[in-house]
FIBA-402705 format. One record per residue: y, x, z of N, C-alpha, C in turn; residue in one letter; chain. Coordinates in pm, 1 decimal. Layout:
<pts>
+----------+----------+----------+----------+----------+----------+----------+----------+----------+----+----+
!      npy !      npx !      npz !     capy !     capx !     capz !      cpy !      cpx !      cpz ! aa ! ch !
+----------+----------+----------+----------+----------+----------+----------+----------+----------+----+----+
!        Y !        X !        Z !        Y !        X !        Z !        Y !        X !        Z !  a !  A !
...
+----------+----------+----------+----------+----------+----------+----------+----------+----------+----+----+
</pts>
This chain:
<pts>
+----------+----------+----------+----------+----------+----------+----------+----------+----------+----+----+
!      npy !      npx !      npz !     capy !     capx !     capz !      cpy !      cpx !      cpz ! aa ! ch !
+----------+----------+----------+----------+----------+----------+----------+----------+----------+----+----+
!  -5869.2 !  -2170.5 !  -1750.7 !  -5975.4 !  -2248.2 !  -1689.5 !  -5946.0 !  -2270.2 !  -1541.7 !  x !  A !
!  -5903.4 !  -2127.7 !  -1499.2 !  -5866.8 !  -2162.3 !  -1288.6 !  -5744.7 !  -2247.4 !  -1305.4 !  x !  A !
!  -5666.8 !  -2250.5 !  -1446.7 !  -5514.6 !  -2321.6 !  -1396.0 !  -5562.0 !  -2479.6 !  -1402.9 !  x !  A !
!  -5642.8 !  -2512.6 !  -1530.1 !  -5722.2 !  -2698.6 !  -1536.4 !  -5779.6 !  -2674.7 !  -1367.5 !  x !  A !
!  -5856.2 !  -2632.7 !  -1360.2 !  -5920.6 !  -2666.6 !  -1267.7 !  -5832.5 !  -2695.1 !  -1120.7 !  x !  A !
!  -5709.1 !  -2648.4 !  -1095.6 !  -5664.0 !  -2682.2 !   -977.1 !  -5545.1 !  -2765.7 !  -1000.1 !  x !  A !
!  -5508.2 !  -2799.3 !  -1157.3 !  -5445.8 !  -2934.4 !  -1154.8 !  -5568.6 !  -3038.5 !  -1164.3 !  x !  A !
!  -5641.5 !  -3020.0 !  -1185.0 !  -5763.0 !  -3115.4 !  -1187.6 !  -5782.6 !  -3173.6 !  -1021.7 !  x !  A !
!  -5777.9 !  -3099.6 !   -962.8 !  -5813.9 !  -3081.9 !   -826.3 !  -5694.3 !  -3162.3 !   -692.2 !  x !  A !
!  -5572.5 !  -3140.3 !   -767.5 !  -5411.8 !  -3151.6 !   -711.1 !  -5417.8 !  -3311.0 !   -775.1 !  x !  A !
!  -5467.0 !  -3344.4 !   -847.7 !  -5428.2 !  -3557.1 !   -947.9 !  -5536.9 !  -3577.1 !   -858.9 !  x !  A !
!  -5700.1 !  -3487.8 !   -830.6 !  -5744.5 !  -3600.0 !   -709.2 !  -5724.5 !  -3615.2 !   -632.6 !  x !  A !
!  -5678.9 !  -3540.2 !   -557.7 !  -5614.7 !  -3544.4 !   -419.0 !  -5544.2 !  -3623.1 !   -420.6 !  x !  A !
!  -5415.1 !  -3642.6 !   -515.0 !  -5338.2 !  -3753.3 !   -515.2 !  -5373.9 !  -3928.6 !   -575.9 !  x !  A !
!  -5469.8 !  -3926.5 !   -622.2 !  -5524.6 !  -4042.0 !   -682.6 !  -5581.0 !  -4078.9 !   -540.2 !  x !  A !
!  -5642.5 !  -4047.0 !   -494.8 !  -5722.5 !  -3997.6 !   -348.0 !  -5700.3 !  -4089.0 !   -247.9 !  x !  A !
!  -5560.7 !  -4011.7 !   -248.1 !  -5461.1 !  -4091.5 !   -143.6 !  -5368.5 !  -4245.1 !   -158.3 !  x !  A !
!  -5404.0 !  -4218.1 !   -314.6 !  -5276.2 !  -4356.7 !   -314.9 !  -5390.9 !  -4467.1 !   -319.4 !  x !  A !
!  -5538.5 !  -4410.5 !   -364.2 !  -5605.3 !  -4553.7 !   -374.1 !  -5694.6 !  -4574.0 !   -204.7 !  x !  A !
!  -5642.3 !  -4460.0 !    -94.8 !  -5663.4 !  -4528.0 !     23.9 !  -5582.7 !  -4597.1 !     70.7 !  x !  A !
!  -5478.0 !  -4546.0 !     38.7 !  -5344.5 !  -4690.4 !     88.2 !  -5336.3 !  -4770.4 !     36.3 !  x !  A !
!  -5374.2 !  -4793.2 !    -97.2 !  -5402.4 !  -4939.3 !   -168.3 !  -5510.5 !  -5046.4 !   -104.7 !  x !  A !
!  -5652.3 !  -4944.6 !    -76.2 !  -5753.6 !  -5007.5 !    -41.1 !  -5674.7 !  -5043.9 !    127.1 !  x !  A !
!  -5617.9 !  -5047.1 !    190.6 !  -5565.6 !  -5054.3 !    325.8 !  -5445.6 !  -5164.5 !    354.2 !  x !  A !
!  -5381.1 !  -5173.7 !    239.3 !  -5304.6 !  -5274.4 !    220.7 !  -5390.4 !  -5435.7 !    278.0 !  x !  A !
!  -5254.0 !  -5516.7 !    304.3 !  -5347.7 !  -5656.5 !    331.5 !  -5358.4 !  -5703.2 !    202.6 !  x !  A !
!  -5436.1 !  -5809.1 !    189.2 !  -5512.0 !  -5834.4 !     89.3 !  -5424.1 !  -5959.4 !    -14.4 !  x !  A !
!  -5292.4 !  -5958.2 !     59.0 !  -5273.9 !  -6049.0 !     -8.2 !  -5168.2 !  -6018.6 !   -130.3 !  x !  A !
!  -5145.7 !  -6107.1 !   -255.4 !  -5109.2 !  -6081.3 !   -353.5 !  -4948.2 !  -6007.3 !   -376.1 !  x !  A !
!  -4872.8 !  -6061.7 !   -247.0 !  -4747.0 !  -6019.4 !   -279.8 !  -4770.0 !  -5875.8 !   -198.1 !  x !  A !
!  -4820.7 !  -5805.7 !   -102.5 !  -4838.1 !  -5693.6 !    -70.4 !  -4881.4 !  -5566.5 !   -161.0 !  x !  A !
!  -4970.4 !  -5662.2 !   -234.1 !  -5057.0 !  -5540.3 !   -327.7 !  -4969.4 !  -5552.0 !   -438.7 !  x !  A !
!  -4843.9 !  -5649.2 !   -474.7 !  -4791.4 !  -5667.4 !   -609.0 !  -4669.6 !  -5464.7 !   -586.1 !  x !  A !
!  -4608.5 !  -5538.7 !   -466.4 !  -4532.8 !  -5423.7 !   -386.9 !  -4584.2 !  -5280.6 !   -369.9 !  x !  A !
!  -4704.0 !  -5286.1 !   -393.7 !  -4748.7 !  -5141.5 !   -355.7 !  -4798.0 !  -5088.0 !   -506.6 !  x !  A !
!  -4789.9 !  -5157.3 !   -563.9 !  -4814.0 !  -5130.8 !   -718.8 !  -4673.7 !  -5080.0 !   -789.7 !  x !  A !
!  -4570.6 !  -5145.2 !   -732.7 !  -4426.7 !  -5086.4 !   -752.8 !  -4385.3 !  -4968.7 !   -691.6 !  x !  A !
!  -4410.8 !  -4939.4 !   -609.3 !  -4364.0 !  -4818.0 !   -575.0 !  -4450.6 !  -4716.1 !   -557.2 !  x !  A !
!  -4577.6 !  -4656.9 !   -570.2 !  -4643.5 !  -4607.5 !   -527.8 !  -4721.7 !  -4570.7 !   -691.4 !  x !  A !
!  -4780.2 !  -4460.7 !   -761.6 !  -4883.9 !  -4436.4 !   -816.3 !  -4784.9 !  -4400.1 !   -952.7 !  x !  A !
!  -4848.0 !  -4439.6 !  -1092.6 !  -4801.9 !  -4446.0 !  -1197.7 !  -4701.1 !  -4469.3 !  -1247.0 !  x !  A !
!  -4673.0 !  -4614.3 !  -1175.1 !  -4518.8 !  -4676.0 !  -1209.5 !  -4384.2 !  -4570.8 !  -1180.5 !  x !  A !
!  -4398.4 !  -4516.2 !  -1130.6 !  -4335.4 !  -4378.4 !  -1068.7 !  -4284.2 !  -4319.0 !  -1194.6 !  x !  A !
!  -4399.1 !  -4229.7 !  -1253.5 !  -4397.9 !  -4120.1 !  -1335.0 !  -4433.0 !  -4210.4 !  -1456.8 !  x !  A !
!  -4461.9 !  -4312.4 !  -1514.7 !  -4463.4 !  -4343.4 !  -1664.7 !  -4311.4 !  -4364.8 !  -1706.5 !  x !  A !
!  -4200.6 !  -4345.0 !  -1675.0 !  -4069.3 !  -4330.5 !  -1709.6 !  -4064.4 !  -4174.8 !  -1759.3 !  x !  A !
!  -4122.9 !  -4107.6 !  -1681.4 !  -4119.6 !  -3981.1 !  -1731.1 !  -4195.5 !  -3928.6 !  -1827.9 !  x !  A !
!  -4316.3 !  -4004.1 !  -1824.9 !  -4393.0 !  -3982.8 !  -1926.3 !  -4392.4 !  -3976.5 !  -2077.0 !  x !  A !
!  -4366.7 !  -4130.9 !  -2084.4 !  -4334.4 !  -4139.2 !  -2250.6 !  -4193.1 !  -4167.4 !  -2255.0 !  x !  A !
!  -4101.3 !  -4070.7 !  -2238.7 !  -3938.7 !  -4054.1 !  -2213.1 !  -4003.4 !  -3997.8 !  -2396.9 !  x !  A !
!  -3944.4 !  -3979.1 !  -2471.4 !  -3926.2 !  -3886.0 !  -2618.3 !  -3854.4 !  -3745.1 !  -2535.6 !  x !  A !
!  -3858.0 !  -3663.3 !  -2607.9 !  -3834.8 !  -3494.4 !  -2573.4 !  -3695.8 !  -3509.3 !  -2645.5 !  x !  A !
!  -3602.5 !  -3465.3 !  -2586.1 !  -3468.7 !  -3449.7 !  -2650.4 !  -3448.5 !  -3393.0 !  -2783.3 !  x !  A !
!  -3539.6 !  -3265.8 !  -2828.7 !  -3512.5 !  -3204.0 !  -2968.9 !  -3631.0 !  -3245.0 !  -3033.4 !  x !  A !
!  -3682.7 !  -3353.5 !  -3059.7 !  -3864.6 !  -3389.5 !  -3124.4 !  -3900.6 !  -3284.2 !  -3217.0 !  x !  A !
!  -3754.0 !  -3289.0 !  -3327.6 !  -3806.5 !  -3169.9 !  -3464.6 !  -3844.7 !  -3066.3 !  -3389.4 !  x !  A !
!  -3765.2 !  -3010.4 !  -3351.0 !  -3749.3 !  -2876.6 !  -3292.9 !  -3902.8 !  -2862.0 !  -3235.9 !  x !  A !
!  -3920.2 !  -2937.4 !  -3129.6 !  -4083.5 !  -2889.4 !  -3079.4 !  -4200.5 !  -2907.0 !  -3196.4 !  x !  A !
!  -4177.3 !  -3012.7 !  -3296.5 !  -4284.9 !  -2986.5 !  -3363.2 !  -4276.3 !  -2927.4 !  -3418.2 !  x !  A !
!  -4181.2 !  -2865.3 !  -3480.0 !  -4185.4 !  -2711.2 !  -3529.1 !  -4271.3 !  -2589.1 !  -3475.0 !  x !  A !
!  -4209.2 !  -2590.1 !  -3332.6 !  -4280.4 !  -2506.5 !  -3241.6 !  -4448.8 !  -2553.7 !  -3269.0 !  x !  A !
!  -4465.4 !  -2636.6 !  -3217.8 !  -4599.9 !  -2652.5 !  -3219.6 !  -4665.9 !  -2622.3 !  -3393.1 !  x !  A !
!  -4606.1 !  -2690.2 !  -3443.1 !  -4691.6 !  -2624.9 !  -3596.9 !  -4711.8 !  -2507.3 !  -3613.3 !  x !  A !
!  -4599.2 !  -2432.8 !  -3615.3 !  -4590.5 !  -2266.4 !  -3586.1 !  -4695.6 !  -2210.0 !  -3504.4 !  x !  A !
!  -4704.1 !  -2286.7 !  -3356.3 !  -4818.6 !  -2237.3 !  -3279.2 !  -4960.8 !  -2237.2 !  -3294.7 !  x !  A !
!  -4982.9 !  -2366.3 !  -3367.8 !  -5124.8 !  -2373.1 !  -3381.1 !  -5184.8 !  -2285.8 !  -3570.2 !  x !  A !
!  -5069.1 !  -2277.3 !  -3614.0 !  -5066.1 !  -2214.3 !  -3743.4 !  -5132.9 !  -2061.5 !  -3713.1 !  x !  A !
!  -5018.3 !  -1986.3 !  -3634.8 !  -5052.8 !  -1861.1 !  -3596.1 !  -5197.2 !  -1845.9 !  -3503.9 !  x !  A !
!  -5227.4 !  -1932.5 !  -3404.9 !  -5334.9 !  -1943.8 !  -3355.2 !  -5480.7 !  -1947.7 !  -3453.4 !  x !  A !
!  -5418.0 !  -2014.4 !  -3545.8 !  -5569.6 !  -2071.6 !  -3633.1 !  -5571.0 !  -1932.8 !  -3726.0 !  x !  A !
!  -5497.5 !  -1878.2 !  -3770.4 !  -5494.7 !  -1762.4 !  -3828.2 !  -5556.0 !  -1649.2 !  -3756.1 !  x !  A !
!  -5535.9 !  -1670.3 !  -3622.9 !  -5524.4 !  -1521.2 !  -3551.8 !  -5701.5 !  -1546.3 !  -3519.2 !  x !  A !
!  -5748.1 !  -1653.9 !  -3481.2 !  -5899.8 !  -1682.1 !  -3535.0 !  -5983.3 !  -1666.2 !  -3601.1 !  x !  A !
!  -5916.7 !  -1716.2 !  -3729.3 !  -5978.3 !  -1667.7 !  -3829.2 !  -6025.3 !  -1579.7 !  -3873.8 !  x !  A !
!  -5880.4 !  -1470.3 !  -3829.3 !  -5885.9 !  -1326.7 !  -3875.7 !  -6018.3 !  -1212.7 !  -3774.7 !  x !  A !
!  -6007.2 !  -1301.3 !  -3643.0 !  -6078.5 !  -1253.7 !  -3539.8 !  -6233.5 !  -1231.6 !  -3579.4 !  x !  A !
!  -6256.8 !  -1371.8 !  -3641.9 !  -6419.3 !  -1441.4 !  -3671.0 !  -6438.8 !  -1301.9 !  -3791.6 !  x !  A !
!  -6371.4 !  -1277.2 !  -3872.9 !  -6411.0 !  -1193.2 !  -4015.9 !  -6414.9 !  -1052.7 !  -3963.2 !  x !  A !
!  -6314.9 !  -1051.5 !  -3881.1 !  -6371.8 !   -868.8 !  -3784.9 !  -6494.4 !   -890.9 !  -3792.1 !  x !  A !
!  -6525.4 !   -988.7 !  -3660.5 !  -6635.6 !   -970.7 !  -3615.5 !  -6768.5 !  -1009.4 !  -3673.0 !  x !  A !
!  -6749.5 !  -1013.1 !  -3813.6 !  -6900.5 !  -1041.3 !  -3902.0 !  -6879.2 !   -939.5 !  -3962.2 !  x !  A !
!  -6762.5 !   -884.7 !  -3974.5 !  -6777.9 !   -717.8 !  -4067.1 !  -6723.4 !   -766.9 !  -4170.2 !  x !  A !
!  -6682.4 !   -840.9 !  -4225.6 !  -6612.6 !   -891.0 !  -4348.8 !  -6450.9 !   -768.1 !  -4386.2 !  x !  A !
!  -6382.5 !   -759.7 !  -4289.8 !  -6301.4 !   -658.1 !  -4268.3 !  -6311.1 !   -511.8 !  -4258.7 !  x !  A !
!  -6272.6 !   -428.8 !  -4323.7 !  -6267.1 !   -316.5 !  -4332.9 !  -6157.6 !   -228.4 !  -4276.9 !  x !  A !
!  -6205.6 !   -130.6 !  -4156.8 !  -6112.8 !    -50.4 !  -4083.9 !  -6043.8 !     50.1 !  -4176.0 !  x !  A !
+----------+----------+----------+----------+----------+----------+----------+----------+----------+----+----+
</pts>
């Protein structure tokens, strides 16, 4: 929850800033076309939806993860109604 909350905190700050230098820009079309290129999203959506080098491989991982997770839940919830016997 403290780790969301201070990337939460770190994208406004930076959203923050790039849409005061946007709002500061002159107003005209080829300025704001330019500041749309280098500055904000256009940046990092290359990085974004890049594909992950091993795809199987992580969804493996991830199935595995949320498998054991949903289990380890499950098992948690039936302790704790007494369904389980020590």
């Amino acid at each position: 929850l403290f780790l969301s909350g201070m990337v939460a905190l770190i994208m406004l700050r930076i959203l923050r800033k790039d849409l005061y230098r946007y709002n500061q820009l002159e107003q005209t079309e080829e300025a704001r076309e330019e500041a749309r290129e280098e500055t904000g999203w256009k940046l990092v959506s290359g990085d974004v939806f890049r594909p992950p080098k091993y795809a199987g491989l992580l969804a493996v991982y991830i199935g595995t993860g949320v498998q054991i997770f949903g289990m380890t839940c499950f098992t948690i919830a039936f302790a704790v109604l007494g369904f389980l016997w020590p």
